[in-house]
C-alpha positions as CSV (number, residue, x, y, z in Angstrom):
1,X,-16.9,148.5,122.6
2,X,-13.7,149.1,120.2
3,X,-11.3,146.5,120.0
4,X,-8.7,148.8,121.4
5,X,-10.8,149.1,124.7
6,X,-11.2,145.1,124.5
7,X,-7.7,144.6,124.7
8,X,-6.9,147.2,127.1
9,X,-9.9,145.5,129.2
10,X,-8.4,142.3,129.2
11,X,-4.9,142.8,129.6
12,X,-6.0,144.8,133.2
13,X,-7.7,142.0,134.0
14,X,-4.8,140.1,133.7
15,X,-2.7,141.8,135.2
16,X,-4.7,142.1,138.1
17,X,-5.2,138.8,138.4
18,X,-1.4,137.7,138.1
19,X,-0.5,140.5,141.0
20,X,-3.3,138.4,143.3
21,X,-1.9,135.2,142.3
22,X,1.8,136.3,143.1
23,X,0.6,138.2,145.9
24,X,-0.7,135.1,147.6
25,X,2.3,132.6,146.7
26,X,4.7,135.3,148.0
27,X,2.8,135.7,151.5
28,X,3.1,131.6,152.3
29,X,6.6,131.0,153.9
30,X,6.2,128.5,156.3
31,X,4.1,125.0,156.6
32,X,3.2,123.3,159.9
33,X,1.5,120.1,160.1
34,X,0.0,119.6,163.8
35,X,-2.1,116.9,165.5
36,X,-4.4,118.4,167.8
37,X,-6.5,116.2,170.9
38,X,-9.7,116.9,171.8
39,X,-12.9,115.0,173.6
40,X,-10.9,111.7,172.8
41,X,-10.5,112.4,169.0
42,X,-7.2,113.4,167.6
43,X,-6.6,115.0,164.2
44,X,-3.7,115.9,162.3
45,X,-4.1,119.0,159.4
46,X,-1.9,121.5,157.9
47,X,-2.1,125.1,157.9
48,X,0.4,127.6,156.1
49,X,1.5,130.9,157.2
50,X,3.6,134.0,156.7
51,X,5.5,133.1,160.0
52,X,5.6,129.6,162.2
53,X,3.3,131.4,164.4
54,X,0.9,131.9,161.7
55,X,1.3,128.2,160.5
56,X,0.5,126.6,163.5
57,X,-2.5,128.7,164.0
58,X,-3.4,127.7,160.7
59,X,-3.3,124.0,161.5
60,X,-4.8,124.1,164.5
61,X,-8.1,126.2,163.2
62,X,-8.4,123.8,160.1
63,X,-8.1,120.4,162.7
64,X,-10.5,121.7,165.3
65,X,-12.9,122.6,162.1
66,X,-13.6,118.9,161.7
67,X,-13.5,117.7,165.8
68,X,-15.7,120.8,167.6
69,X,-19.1,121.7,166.9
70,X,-20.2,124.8,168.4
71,X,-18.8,128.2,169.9
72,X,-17.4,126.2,173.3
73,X,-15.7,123.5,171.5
74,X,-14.2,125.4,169.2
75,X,-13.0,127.4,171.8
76,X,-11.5,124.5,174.1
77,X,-10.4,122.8,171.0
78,X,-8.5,126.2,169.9
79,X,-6.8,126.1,173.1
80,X,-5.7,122.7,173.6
81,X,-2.0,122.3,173.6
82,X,-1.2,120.2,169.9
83,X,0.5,117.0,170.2
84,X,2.7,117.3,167.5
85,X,4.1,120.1,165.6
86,X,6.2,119.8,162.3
87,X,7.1,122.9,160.3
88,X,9.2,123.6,157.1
């Protein structure tokens, strides 16, 4: 490979990788932290998101990850109604 080609195959590489990277700072707009309760346990995580909407769902996926263990709980756990909500 020429040293030409080198260079051109490196700066595409990054700037690929600094359009991803901007990409994904650009897409995060708003941060909820939310304490969900379920079978007794309660957990608090935070999830970001393009809208609040997206936030909270965020959250609520990422706290129910460490309380339910298979398809049902995750399920009831996804549905419960979260205990507290904070978003920026």
């Amino acid at each position: 490979m020429t040293k030409g080609r080198l260079l051109a195959l490196v700066a595409a590489i990054g700037l690929l990788l600094g359009v991803l990277i901007y990409g994904s700072f650009s897409l995060v707009q708003t941060q909820c932290e939310l304490c969900v309760e379920h079978n007794g346990t309660r957990t608090c995580r935070t999830g970001s998101g393009v809208d609040e909407e997206g936030a909270k769902q965020a959250a609520q996926r990422a706290a129910c990850a460490v309380m339910a263990f298979g398809m049902s709980e995750s399920i009831s756990c996804g549905n419960a109604i979260p205990t507290n909500v904070q978003c920026t």
